[in-house]
C-alpha positions as CSV (number, residue, x, y, z in Angstrom):
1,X,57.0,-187.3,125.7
2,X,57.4,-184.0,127.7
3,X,58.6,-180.7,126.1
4,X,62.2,-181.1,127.8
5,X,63.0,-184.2,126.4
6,X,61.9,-183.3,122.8
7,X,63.9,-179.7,123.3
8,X,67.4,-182.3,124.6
9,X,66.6,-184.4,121.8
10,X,66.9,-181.6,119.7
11,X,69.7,-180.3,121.4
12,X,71.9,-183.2,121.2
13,X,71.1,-183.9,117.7
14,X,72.3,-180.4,116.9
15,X,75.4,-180.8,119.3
16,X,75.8,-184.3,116.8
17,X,75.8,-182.2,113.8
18,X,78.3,-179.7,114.7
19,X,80.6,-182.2,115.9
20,X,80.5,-184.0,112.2
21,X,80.5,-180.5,110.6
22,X,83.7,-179.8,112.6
23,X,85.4,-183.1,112.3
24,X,85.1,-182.4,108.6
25,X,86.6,-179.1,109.1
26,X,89.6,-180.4,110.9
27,X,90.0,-183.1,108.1
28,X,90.0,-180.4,105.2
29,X,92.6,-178.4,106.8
30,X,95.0,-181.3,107.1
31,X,94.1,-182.2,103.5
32,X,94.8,-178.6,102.5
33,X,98.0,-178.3,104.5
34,X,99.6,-181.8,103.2
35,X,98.1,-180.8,99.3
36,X,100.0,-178.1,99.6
37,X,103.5,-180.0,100.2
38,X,102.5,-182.7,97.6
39,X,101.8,-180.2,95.0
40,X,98.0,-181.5,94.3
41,X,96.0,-179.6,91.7
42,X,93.2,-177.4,93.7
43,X,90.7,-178.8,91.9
44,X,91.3,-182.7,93.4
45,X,91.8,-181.1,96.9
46,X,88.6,-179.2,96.5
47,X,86.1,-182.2,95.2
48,X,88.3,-184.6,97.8
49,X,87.6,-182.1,100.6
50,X,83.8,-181.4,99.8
51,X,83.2,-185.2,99.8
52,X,84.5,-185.5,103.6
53,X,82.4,-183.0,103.8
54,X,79.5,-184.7,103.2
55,X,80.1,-187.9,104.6
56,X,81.1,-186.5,107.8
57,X,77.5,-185.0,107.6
58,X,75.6,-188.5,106.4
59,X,77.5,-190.2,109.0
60,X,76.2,-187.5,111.4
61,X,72.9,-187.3,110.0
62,X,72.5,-191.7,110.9
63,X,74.2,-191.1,114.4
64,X,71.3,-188.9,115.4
65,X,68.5,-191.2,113.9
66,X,70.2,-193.4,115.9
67,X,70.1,-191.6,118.9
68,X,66.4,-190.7,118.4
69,X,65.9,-194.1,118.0
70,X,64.7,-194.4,114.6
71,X,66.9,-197.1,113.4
72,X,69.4,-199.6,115.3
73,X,73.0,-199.9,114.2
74,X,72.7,-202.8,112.6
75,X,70.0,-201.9,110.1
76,X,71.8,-199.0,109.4
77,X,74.9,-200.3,108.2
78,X,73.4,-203.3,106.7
79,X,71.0,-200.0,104.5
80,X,73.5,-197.9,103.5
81,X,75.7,-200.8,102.3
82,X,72.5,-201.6,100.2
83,X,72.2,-198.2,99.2
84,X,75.9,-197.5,98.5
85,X,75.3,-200.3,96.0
86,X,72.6,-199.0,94.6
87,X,74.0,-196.0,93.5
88,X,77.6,-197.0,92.7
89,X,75.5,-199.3,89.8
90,X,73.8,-196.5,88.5
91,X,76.7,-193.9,89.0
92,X,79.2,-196.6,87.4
93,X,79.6,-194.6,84.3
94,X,80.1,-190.8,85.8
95,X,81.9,-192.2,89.0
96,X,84.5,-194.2,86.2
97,X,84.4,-190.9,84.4
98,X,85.5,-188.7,88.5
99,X,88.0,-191.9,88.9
100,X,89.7,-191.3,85.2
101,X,89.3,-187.2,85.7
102,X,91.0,-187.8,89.0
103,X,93.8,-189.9,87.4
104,X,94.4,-187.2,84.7
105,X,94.7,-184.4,86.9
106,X,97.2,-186.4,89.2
107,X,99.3,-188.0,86.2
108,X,99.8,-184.6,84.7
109,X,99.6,-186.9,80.7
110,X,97.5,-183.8,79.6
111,X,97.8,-180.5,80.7
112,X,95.9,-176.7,79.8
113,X,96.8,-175.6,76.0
114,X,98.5,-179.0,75.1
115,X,97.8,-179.9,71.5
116,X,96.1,-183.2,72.0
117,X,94.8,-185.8,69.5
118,X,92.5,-188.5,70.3
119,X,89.9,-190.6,67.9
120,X,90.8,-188.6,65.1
121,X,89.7,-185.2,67.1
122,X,92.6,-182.4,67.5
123,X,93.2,-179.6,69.9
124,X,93.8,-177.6,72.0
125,X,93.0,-178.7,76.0
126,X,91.3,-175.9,77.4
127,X,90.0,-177.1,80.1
128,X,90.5,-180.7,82.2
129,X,87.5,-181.1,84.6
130,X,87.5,-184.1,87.2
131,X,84.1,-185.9,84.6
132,X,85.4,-184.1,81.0
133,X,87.9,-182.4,79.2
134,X,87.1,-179.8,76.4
135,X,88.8,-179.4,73.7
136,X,89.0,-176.6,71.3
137,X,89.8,-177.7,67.4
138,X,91.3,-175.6,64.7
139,X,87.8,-174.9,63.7
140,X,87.1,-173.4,66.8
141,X,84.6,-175.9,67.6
142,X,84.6,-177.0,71.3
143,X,85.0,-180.5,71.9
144,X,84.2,-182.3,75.5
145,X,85.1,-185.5,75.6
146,X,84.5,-188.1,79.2
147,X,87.6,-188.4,80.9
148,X,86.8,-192.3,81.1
149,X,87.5,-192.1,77.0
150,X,91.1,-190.4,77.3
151,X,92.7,-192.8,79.5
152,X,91.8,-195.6,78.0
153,X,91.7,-194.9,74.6
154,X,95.2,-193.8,72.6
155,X,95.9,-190.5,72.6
156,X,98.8,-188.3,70.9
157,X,100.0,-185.3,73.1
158,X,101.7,-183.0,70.6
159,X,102.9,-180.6,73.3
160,X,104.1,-183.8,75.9
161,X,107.2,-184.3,73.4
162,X,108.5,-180.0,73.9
163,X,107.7,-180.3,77.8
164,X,109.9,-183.2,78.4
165,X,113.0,-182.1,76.0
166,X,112.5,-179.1,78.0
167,X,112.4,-180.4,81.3
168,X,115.2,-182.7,80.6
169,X,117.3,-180.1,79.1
170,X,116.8,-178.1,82.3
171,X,117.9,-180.6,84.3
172,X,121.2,-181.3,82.1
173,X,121.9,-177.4,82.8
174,X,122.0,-178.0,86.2
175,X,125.6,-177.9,87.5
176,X,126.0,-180.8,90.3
177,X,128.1,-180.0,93.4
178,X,131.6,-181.2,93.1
């Protein structure tokens, strides 16, 4: 193998890689754009964004070992559909824990400072993360429970009651247009 066809293998695997790292750029700003209309927390939009991110660059990453002729197409679809299986079996627990952190921060039950109760632990929501939320008791004592654990087990939202009445009451204020 001469010199010039390593330094244009190199070349367009690096040409590859930009085009994946822009493609992903392109994607995030659409994302960004349309989150912005739809009202979406920053935090989903940032973990939804970074995760194109990086599968723009895996998917770029096996279209140059392709190119170099490492692996054929085949084999790598047929690996990373082995692989993707191996992990989601090990990740089950933290990626049900993203998937119920996810749903929280879309479903709005809980939100910062709500007085929350749930398997006989209460207080004060100070922080919602997309794996755990921590909660601070009267004690003072921090509290994080998984996220998988507060949507499927019953939980008393002590502030929900005083948001909705407000809401509601807002909306009964509002004169409509004769």
């Amino acid at each position: 193998m001469s010199l010039a066809s390593v330094a244009w293998t190199i070349f367009v695997s690096a040409v590859i890689m930009a085009a994946a790292w822009f493609f992903s750029q392109i994607v995030d700003r659409a994302i960004r754009r349309g989150a912005r209309y739809a009202k979406i927390r920053p935090a989903v939009i940032n973990s939804l964004t970074r995760g194109i991110t990086v599968l723009a660059l895996i998917v770029g990453f096996f279209v140059v070992l392709t190119y170099v002729g490492l692996t054929s197409v085949v084999t790598l679809i047929t690996g990373l559909g082995i692989v993707g299986l191996a992990i989601s079996l090990a990740l089950q627990a933290t990626l049900s824990n993203m998937i119920a952190g996810i749903s929280l921060l879309l479903d709005r039950t809980i939100r910062l400072d709500d007085v929350i109760e749930i398997s006989g632990i209460k207080g004060q929501v100070t922080k919602i993360g997309i794996r755990s939320t921590w909660i601070k008791t009267e004690n003072n004592d921090l509290v994080i429970i998984p996220n998988s654990t507060i949507t499927t087990t019953p939980l008393k939202n002590h502030s929900l009651s005083a948001r909705l009445y407000k809401e509601v009451e807002g909306d009964a204020n509002v004169e409509s247009p004769a």
